[in-house]
C-alpha positions in Angstrom: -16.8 -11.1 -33.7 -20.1 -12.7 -34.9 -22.7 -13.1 -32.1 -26.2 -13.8 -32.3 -29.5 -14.1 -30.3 -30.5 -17.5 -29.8 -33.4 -17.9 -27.9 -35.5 -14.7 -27.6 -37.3 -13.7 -24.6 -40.7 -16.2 -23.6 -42.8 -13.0 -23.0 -42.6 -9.4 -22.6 -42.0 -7.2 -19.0 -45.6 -5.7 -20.2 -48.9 -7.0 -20.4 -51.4 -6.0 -23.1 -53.5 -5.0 -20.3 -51.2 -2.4 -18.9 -50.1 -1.0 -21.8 -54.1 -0.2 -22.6 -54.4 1.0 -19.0 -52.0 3.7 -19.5 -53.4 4.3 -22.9 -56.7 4.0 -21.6 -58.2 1.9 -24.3 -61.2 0.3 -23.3 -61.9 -1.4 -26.8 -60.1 -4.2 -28.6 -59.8 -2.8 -31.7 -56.0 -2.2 -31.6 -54.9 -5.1 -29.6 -52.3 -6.6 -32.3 -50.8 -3.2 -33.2 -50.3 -2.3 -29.2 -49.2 -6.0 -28.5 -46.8 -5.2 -31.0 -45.4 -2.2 -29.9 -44.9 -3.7 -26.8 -42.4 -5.4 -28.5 -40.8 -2.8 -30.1 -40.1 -0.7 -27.2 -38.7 -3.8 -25.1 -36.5 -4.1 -28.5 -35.7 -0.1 -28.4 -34.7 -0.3 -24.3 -32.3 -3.3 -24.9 -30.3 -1.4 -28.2 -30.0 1.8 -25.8 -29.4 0.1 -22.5 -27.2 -2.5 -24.5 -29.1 -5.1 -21.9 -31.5 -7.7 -22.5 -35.0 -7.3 -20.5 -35.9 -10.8 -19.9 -34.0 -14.2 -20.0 -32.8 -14.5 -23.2 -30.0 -16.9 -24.6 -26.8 -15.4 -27.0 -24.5 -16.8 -28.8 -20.8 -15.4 -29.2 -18.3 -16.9 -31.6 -14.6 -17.0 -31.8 -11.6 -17.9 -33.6 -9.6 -19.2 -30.5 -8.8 -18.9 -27.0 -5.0 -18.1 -26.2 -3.4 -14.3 -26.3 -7.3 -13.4 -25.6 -7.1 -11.5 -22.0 -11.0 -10.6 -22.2 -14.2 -11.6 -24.4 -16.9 -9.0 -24.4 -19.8 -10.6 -25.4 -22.0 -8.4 -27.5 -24.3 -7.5 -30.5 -21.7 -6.2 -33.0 -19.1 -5.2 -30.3 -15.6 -6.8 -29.1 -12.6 -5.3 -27.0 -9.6 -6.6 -26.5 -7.1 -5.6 -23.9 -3.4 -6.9 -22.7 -3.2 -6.4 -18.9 0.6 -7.2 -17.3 -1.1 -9.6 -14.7 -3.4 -12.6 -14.4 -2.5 -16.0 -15.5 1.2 -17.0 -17.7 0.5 -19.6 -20.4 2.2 -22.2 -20.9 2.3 -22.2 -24.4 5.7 -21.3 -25.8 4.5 -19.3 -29.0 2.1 -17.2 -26.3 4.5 -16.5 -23.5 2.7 -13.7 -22.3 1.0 -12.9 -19.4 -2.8 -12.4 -19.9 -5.9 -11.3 -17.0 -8.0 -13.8 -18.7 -12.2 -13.1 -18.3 -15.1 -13.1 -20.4 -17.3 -9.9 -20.0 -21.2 -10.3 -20.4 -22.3 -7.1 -21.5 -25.9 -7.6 -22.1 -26.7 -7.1 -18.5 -27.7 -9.1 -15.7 -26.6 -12.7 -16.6 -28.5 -15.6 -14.7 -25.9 -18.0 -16.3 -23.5 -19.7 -18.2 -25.2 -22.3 -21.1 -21.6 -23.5 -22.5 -18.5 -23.0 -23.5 -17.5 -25.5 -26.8 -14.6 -25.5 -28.9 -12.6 -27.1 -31.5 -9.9 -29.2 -30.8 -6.9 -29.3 -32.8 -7.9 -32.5 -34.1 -11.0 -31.3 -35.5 -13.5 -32.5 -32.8 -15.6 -30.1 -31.0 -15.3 -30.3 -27.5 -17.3 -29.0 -24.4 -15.2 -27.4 -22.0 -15.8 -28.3 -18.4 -17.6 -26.2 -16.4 -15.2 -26.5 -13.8 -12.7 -24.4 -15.8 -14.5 -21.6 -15.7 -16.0 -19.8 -12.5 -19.0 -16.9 -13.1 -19.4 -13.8 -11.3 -23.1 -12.8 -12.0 -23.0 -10.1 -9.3 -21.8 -7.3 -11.1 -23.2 -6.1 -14.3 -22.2 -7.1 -16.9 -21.2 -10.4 -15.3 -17.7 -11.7 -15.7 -16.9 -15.5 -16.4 -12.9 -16.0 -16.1 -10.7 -19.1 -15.7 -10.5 -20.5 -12.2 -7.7 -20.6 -10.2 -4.8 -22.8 -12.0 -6.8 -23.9 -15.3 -5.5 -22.1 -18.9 -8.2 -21.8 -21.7 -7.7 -25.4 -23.8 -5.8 -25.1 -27.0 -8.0 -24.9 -30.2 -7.7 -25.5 -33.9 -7.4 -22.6 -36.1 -10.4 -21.8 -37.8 -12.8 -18.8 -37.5 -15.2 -20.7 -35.7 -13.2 -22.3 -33.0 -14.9 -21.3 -30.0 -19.1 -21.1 -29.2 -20.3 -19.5 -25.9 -23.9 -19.5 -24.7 -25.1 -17.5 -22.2 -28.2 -16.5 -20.2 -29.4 -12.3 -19.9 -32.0 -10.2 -18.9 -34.0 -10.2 -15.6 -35.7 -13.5 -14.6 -39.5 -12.4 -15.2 -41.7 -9.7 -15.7 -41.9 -8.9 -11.7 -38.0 -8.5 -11.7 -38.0 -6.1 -14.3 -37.3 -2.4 -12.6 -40.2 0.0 -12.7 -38.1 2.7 -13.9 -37.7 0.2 -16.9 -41.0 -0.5 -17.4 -42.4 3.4 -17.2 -39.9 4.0 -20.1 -41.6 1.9 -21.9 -44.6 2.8 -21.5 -44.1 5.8 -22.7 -42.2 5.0 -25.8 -45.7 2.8 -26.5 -47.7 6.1 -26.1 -45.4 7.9 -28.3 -45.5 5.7 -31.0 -49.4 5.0 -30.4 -50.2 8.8 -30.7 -48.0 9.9 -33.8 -47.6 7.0 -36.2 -46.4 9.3 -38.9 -43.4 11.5 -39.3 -45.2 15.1 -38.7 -45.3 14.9 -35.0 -45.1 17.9 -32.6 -41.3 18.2 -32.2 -41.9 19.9 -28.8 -43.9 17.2 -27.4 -41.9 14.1 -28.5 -38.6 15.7 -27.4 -39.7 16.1 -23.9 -40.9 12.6 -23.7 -37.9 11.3 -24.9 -36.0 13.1 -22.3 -37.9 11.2 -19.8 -37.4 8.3 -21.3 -33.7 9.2 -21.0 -34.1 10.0 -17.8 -35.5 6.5 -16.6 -33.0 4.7 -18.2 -30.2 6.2 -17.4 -29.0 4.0 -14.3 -29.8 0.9 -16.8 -27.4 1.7 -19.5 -24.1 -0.7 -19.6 -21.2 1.4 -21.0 -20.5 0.4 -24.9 -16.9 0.9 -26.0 -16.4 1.2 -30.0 
């Protein structure tokens, strides 16, 4: 299902002046292309760790609510599963028995934005937040119906349902070192051999470093 970014990250977990530490640049000649690949590789840990850095708002869209058990809310990726427990609707075209969450697979979510919806009168609708109860423990967080409520009923249209949520680590300080270090290194790699003749040697044992650091960031990706 469609999902996009909606509010990029306000900064980055790495300051121009510790990216030219551990370059050791002492000139500012290449300030804007470093500040950019600062960028880059925050861009290149959050495709491979399928997480978002910093705060940063997304966006999923859906056609509809009922005979969903689980939303996985992700860049080009949705599941769907049918459990035999959780909540029965009431709904006598959907008489099924569904575990009903939504999955927040872009890592540690700091919160829920909103849910809104169409109704089947046309009107779009926010639902109340006390429908819906978060568990931003875990990671990916997990945002399923309280106890008693049923997902609203929604007109059919591609569109029907908007979710906004919050991901990433708070600031820059939150932001693992491990995380960080990766980084770093992907901005000396791509500050050292900005064409495609590179020392094959050297660049594949930096990238199993990288590998290595990011390994206990990675959220599992199921396509």
């Amino acid at each position: 299902m469609p999902v996009r970014l909606v509010t990029p990250p306000s900064g980055e977990p790495i300051t121009l002046a510790e990216a030219k530490a551990h370059l050791r640049l002492e000139t500012a000649l290449d300030d804007s292309y470093v500040t950019n690949l600062i960028t880059a590789a925050r861009a290149y840990v959050e495709q491979v760790c399928w997480r978002g850095v910093l705060a940063q708002t997304w966006e999923l869209i859906l056609p509809g609510f009922l005979g969903e058990d689980r939303f996985d809310l992700g860049e080009r990726d949705r599941r769907y599963f049918s459990l035999p427990v959780g909540y029965e609707w009431s709904n006598a075209d959907r008489a099924y028995r569904f575990l009903s969450y939504i999955e927040l697979d872009r890592g540690e979510t700091s919160s829920l934005v909103w849910v809104k919806y169409i109704d089947p009168n046309g009107t779009q609708q926010t639902l109340d937040p006390s429908v819906t109860t978060l568990d931003n423990v875990t990671a990916p967080a997990r945002l399923r119906l309280a106890y008693g409520q049923a997902w609203p009923i929604t007109r059919d249209q591609w569109d029907a349902v908007r979710i906004q949520y919050v991901v990433g680590w708070a600031d820059a300080a939150s932001v693992p070192l491990p995380v960080k270090q990766a980084m770093l290194l992907i901005i000396s790699q791509l500050y050292e051999f900005r064409t495609p003749e590179v020392a094959a040697v050297l660049t594949q044992v930096q990238q199993l470093s990288v590998d290595a650091l990011l390994a206990p960031y990675r959220l599992a990706r199921y396509w």
